[in-house]
HTML snippet that shows the backbone in 3Dmol.js (N, CA, C, O; Angstrom):
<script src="https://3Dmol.org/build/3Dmol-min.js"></script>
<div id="view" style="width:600px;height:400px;position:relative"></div>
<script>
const pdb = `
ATOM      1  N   UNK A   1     -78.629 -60.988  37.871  1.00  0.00           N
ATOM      2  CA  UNK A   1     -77.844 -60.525  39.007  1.00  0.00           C
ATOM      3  C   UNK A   1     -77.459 -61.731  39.858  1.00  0.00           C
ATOM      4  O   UNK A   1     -78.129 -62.762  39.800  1.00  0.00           O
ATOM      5  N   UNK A   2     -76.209 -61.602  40.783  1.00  0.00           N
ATOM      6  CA  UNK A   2     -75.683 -62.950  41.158  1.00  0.00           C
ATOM      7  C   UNK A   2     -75.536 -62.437  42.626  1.00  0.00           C
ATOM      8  O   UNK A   2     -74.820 -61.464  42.860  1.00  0.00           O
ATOM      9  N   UNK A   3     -76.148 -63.026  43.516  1.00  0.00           N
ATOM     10  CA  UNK A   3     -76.038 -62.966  45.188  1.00  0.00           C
ATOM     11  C   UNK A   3     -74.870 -64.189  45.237  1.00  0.00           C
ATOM     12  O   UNK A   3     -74.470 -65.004  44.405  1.00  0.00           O
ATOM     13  N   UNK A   4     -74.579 -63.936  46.448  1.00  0.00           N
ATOM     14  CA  UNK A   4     -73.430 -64.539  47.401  1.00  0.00           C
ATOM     15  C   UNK A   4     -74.189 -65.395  48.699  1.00  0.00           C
ATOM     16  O   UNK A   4     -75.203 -64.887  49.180  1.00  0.00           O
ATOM     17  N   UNK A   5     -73.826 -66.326  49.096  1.00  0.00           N
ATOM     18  CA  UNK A   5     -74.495 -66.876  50.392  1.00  0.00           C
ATOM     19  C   UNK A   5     -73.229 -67.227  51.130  1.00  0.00           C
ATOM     20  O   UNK A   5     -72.398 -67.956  50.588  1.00  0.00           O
ATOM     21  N   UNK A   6     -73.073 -66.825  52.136  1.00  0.00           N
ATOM     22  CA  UNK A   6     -71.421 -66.416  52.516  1.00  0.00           C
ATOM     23  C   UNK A   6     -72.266 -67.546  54.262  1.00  0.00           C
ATOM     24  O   UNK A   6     -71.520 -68.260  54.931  1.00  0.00           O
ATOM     25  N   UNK A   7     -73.171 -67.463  54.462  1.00  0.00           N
ATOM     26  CA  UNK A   7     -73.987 -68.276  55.920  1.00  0.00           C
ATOM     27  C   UNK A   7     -73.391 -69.636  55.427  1.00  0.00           C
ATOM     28  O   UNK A   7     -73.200 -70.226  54.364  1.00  0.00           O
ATOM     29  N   UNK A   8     -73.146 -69.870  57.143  1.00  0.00           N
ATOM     30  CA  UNK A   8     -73.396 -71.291  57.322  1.00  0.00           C
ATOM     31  C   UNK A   8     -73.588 -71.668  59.015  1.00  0.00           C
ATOM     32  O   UNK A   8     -73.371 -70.794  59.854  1.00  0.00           O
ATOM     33  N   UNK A   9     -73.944 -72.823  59.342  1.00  0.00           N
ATOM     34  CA  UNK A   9     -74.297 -73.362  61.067  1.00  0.00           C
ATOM     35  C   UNK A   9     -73.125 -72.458  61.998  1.00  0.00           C
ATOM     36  O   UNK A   9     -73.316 -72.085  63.155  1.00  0.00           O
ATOM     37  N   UNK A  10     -72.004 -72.237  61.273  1.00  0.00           N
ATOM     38  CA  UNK A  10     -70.339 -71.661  62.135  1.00  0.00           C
ATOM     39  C   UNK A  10     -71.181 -69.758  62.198  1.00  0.00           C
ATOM     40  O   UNK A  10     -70.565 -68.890  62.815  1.00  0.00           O
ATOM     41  N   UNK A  11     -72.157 -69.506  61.697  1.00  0.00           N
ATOM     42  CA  UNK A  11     -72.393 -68.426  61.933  1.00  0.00           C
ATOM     43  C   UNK A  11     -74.094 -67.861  62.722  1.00  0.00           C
ATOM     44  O   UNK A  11     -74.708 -66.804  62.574  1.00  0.00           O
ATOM     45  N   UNK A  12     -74.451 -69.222  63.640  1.00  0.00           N
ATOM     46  CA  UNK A  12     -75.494 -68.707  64.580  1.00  0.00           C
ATOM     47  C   UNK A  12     -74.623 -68.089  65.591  1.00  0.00           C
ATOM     48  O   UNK A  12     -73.439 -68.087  65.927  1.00  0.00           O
ATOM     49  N   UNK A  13     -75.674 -67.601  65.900  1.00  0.00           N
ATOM     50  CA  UNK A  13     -75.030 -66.216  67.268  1.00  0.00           C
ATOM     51  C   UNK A  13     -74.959 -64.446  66.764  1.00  0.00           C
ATOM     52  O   UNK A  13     -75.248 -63.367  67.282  1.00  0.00           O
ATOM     53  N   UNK A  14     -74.398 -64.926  65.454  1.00  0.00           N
ATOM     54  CA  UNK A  14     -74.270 -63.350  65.109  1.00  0.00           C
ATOM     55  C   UNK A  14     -75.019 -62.641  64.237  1.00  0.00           C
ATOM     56  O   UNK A  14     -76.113 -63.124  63.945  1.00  0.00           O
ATOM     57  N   UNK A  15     -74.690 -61.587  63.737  1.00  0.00           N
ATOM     58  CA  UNK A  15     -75.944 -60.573  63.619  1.00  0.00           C
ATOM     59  C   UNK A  15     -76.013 -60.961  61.858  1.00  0.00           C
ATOM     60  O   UNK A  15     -75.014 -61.520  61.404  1.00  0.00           O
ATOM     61  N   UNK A  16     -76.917 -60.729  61.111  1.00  0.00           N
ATOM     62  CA  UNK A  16     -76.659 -61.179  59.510  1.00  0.00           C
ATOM     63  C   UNK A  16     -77.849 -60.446  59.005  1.00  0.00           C
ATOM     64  O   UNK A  16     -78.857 -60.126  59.634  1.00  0.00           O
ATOM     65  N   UNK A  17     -77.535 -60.222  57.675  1.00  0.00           N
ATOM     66  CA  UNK A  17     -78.615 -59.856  56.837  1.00  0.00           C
ATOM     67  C   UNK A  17     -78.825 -60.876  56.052  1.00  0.00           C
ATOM     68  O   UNK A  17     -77.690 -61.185  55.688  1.00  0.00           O
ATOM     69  N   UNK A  18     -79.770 -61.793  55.427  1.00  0.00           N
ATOM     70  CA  UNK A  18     -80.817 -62.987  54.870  1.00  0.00           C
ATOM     71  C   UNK A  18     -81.672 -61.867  53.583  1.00  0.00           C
ATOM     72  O   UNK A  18     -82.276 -60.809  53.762  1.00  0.00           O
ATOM     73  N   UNK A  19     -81.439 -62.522  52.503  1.00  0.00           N
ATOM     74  CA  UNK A  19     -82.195 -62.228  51.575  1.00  0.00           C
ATOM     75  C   UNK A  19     -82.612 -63.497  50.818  1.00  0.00           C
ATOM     76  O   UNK A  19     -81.875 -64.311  50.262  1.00  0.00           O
ATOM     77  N   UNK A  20     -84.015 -63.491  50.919  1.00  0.00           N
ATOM     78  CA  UNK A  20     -85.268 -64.289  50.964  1.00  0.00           C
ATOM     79  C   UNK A  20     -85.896 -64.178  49.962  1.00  0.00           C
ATOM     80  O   UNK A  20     -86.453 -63.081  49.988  1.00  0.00           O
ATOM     81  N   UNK A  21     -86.193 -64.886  48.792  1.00  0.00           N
ATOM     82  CA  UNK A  21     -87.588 -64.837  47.832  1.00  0.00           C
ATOM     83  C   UNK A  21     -88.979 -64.912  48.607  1.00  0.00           C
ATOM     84  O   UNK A  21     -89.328 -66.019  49.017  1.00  0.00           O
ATOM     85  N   UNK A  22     -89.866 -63.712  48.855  1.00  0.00           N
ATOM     86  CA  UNK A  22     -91.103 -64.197  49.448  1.00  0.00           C
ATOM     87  C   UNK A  22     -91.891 -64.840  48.282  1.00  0.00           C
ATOM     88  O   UNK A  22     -91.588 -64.880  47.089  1.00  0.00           O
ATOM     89  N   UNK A  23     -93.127 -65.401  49.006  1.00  0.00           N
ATOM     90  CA  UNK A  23     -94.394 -66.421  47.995  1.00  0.00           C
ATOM     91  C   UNK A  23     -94.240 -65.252  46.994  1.00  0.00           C
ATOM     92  O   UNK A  23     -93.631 -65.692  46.019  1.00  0.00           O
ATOM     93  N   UNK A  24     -94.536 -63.964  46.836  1.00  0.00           N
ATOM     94  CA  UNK A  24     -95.081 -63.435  45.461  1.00  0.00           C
ATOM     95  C   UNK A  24     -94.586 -63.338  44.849  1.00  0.00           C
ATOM     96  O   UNK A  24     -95.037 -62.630  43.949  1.00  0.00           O
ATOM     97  N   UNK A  25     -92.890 -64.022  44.609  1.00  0.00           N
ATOM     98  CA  UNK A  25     -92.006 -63.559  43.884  1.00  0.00           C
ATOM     99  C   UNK A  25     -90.713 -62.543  43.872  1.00  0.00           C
ATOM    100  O   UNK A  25     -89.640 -62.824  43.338  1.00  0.00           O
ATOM    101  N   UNK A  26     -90.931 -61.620  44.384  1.00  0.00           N
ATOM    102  CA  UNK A  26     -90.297 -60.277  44.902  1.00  0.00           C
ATOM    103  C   UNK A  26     -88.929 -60.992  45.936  1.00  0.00           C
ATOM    104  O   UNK A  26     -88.998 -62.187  46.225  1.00  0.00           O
ATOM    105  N   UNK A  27     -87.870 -60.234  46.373  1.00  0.00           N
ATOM    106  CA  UNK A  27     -87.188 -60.473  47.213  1.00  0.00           C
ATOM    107  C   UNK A  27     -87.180 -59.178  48.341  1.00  0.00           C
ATOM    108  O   UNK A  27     -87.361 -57.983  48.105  1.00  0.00           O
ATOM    109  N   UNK A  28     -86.861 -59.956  49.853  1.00  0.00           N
ATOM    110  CA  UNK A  28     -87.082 -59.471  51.271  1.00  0.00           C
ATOM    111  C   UNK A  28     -86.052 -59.636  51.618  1.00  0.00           C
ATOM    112  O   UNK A  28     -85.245 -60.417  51.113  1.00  0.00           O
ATOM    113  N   UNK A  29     -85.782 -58.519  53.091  1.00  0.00           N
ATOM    114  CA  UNK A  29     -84.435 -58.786  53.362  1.00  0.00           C
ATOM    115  C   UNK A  29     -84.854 -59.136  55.421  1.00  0.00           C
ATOM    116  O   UNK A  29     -85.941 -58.984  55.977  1.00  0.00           O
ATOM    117  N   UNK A  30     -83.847 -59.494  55.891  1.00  0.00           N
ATOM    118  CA  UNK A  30     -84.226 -59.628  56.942  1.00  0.00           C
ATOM    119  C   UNK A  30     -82.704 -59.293  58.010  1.00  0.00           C
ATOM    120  O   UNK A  30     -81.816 -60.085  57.695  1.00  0.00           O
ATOM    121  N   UNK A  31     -82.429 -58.681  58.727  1.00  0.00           N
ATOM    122  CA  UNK A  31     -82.113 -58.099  59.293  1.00  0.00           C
ATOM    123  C   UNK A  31     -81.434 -58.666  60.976  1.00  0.00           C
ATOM    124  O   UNK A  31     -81.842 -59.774  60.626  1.00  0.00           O
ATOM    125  N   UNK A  32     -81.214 -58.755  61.478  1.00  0.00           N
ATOM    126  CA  UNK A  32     -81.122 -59.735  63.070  1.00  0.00           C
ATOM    127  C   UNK A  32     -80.073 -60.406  63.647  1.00  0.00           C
ATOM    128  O   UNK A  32     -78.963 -60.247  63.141  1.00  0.00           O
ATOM    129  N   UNK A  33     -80.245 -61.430  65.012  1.00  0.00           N
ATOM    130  CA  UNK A  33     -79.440 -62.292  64.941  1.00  0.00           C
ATOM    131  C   UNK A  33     -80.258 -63.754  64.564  1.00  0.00           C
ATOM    132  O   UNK A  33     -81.433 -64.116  64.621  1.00  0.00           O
ATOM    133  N   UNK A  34     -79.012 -64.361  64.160  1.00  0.00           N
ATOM    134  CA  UNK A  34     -79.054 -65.528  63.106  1.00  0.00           C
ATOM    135  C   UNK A  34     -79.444 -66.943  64.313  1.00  0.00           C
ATOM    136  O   UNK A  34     -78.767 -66.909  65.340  1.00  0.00           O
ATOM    137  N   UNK A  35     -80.054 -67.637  64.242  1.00  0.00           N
ATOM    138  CA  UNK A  35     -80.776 -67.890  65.749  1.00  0.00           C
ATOM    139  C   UNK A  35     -80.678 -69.627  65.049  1.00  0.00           C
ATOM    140  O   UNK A  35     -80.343 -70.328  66.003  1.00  0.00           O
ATOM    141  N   UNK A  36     -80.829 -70.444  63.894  1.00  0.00           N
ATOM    142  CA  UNK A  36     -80.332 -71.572  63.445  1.00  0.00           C
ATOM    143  C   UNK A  36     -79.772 -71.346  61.843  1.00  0.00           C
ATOM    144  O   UNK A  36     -79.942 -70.374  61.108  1.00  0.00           O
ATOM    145  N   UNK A  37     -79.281 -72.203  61.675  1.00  0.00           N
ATOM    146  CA  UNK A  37     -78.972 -72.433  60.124  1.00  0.00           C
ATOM    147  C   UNK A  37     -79.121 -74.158  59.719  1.00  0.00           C
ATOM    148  O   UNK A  37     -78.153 -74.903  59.872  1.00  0.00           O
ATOM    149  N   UNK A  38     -80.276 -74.599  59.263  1.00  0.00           N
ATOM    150  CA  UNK A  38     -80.234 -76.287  58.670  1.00  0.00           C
ATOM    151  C   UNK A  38     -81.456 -75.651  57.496  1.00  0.00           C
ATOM    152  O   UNK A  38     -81.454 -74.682  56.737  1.00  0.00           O
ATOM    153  N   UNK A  39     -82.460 -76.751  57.803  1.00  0.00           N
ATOM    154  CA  UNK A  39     -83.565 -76.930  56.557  1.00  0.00           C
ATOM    155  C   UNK A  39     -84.296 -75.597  56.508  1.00  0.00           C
ATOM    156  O   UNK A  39     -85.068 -75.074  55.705  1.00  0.00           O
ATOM    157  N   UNK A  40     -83.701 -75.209  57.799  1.00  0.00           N
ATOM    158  CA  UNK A  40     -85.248 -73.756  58.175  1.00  0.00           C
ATOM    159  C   UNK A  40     -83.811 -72.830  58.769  1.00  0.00           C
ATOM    160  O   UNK A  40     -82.901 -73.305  59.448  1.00  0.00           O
ATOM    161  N   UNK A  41     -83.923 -71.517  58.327  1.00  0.00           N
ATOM    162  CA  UNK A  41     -83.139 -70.339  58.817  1.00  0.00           C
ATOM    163  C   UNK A  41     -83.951 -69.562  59.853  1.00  0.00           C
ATOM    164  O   UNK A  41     -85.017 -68.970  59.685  1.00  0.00           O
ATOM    165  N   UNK A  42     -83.233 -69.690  60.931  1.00  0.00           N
ATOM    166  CA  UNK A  42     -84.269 -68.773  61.636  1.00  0.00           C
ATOM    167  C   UNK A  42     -83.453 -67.107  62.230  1.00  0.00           C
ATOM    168  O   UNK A  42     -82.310 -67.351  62.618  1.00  0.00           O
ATOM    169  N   UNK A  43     -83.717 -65.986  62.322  1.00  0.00           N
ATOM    170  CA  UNK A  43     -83.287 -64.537  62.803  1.00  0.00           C
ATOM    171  C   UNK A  43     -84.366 -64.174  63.637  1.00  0.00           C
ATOM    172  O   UNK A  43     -85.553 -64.494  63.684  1.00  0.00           O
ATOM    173  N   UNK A  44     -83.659 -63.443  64.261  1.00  0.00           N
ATOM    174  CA  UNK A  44     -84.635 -62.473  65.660  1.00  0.00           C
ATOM    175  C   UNK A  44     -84.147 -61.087  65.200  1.00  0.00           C
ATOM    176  O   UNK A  44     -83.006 -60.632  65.288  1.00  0.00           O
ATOM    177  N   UNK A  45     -85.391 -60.441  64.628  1.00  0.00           N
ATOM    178  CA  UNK A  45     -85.047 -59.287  64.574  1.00  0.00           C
ATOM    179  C   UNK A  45     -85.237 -58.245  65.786  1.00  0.00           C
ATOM    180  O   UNK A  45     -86.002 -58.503  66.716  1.00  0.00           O
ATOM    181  N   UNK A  46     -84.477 -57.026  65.718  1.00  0.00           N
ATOM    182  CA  UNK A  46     -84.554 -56.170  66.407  1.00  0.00           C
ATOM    183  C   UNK A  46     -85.810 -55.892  67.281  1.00  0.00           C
ATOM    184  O   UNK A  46     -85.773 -54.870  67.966  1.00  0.00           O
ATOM    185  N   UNK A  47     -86.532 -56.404  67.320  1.00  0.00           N
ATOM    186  CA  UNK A  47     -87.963 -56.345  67.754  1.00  0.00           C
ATOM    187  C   UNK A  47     -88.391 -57.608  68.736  1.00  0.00           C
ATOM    188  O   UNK A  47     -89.358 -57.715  69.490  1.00  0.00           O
ATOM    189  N   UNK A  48     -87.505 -58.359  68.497  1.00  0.00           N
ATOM    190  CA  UNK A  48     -87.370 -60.182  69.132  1.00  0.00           C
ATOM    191  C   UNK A  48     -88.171 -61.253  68.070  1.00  0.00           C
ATOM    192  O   UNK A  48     -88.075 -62.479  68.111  1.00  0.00           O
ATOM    193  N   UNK A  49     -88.868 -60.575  67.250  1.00  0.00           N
ATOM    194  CA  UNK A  49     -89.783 -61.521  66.615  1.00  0.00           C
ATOM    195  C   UNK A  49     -88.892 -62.568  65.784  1.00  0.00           C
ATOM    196  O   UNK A  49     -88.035 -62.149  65.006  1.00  0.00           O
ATOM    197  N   UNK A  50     -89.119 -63.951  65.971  1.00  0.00           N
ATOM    198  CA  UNK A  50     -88.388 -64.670  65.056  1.00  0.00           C
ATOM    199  C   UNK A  50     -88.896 -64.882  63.747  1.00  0.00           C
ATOM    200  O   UNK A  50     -90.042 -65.331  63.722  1.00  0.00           O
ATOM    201  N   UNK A  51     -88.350 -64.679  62.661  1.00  0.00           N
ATOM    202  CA  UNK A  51     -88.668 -65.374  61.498  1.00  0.00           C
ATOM    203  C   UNK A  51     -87.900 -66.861  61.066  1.00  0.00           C
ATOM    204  O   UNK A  51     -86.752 -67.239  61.297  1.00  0.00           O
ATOM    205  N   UNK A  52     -88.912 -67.462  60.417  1.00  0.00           N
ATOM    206  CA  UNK A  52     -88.494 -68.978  60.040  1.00  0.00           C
ATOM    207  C   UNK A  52     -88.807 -68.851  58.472  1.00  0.00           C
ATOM    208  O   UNK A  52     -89.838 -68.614  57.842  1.00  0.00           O
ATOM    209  N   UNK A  53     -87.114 -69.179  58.012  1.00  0.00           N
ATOM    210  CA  UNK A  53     -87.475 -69.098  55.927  1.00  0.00           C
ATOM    211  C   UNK A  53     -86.941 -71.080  55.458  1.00  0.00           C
ATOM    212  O   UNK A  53     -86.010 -71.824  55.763  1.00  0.00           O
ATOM    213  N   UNK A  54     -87.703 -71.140  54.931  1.00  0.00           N
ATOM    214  CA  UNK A  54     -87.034 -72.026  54.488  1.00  0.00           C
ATOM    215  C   UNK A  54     -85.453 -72.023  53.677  1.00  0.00           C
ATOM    216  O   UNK A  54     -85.435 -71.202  52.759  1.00  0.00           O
ATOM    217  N   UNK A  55     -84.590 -72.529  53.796  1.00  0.00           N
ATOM    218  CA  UNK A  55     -83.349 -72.144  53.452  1.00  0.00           C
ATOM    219  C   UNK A  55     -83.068 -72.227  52.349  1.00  0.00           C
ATOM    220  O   UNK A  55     -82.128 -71.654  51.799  1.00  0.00           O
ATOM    221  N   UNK A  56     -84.374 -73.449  51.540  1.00  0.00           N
ATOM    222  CA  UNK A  56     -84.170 -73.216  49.536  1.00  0.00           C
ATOM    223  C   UNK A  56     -84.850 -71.612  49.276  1.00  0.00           C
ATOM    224  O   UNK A  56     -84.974 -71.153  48.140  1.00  0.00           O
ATOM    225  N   UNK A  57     -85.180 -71.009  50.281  1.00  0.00           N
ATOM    226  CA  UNK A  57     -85.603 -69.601  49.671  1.00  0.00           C
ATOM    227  C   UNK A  57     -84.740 -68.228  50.089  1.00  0.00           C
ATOM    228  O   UNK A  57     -85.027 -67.033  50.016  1.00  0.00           O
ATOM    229  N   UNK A  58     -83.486 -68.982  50.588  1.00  0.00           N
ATOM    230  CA  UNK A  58     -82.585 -67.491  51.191  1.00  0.00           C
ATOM    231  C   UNK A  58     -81.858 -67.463  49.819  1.00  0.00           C
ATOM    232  O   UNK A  58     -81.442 -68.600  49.596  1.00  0.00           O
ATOM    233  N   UNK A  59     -81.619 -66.818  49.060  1.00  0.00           N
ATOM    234  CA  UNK A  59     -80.833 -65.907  47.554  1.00  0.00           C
ATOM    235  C   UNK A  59     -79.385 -65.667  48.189  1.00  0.00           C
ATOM    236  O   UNK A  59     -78.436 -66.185  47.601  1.00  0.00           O
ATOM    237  N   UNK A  60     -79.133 -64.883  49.400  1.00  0.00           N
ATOM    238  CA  UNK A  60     -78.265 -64.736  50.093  1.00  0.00           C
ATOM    239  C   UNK A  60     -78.240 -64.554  50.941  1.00  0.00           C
ATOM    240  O   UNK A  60     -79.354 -64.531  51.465  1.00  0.00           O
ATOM    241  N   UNK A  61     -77.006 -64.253  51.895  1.00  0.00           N
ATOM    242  CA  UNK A  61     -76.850 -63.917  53.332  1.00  0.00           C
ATOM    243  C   UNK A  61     -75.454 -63.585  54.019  1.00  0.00           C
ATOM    244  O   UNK A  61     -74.594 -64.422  53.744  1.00  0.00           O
ATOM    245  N   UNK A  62     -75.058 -62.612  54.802  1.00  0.00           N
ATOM    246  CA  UNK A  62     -73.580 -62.505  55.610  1.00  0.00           C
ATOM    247  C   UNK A  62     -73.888 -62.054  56.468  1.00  0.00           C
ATOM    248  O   UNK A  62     -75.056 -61.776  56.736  1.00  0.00           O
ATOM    249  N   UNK A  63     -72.721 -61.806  57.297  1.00  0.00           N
ATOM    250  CA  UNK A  63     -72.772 -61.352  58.488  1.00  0.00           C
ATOM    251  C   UNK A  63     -72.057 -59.763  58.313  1.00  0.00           C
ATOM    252  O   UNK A  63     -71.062 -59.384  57.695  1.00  0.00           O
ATOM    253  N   UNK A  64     -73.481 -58.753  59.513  1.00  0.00           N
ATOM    254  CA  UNK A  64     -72.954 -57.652  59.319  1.00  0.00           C
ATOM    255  C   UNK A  64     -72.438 -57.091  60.724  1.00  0.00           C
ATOM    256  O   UNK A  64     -72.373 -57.799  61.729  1.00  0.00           O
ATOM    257  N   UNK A  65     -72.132 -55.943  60.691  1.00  0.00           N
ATOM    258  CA  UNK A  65     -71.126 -55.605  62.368  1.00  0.00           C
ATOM    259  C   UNK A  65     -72.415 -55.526  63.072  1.00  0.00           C
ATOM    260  O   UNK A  65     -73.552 -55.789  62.680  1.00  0.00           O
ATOM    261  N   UNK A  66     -71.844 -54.980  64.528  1.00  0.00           N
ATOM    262  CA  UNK A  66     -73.003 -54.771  65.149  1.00  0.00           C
ATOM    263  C   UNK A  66     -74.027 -53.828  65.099  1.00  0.00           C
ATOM    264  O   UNK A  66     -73.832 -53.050  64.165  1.00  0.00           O
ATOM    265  N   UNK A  67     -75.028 -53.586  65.723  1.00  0.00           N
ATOM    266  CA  UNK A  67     -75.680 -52.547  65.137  1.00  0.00           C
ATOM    267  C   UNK A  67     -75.091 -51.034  66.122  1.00  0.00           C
ATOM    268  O   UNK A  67     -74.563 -51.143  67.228  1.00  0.00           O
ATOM    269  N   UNK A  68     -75.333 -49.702  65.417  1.00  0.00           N
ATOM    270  CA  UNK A  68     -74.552 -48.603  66.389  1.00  0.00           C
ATOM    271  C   UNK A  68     -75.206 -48.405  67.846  1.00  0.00           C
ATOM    272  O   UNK A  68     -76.426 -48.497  67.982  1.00  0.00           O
ATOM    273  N   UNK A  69     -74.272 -48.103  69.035  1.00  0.00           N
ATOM    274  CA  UNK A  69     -75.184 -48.072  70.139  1.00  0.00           C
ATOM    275  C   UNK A  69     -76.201 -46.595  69.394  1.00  0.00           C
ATOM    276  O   UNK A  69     -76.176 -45.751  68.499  1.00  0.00           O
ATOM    277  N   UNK A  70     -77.039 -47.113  70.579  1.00  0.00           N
ATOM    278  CA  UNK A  70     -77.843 -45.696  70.710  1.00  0.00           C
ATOM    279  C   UNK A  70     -77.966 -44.428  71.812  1.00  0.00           C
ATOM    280  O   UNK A  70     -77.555 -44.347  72.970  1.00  0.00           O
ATOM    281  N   UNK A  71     -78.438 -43.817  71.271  1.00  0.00           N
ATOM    282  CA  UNK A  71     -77.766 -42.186  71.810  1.00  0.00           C
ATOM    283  C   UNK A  71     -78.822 -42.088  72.933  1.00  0.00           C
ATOM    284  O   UNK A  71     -78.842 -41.109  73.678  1.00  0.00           O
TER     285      UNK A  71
END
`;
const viewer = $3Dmol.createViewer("view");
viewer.addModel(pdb, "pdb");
viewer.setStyle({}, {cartoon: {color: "spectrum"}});
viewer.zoomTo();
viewer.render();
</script>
């Protein structure tokens, strides 16, 4: 199967989905706004928590709309 990596530095600020190889092998997705893009990717998800991936382990990544308000 063939992912796309559509990220780059022109796209901190906005919201993206990151798909990540974790250590066990398996792939993760991550969800947020896109908070750096160099050696280390970092997102704040919905929750504020930042995650830090190393960027030889993102498979892919784009940018998605915003998320829907809430009711």
């Amino acid at each position: 199967m063939s992912y796309a990596r559509t990220l780059s530095a022109a796209d901190v600020g906005a919201r993206v989905v990151v798909r990540r190889r974790l250590s066990d092998g398996k792939l993760g997705d991550l969800l947020g706004e896109l908070l750096a893009w160099g050696a280390t990717v970092v997102v704040r998800d919905r929750h504020g928590v930042e995650h830090a991936v190393d960027r030889a382990d993102v498979v892919a990544g784009k940018t998605v709309p915003p998320a829907p308000a809430r009711r």
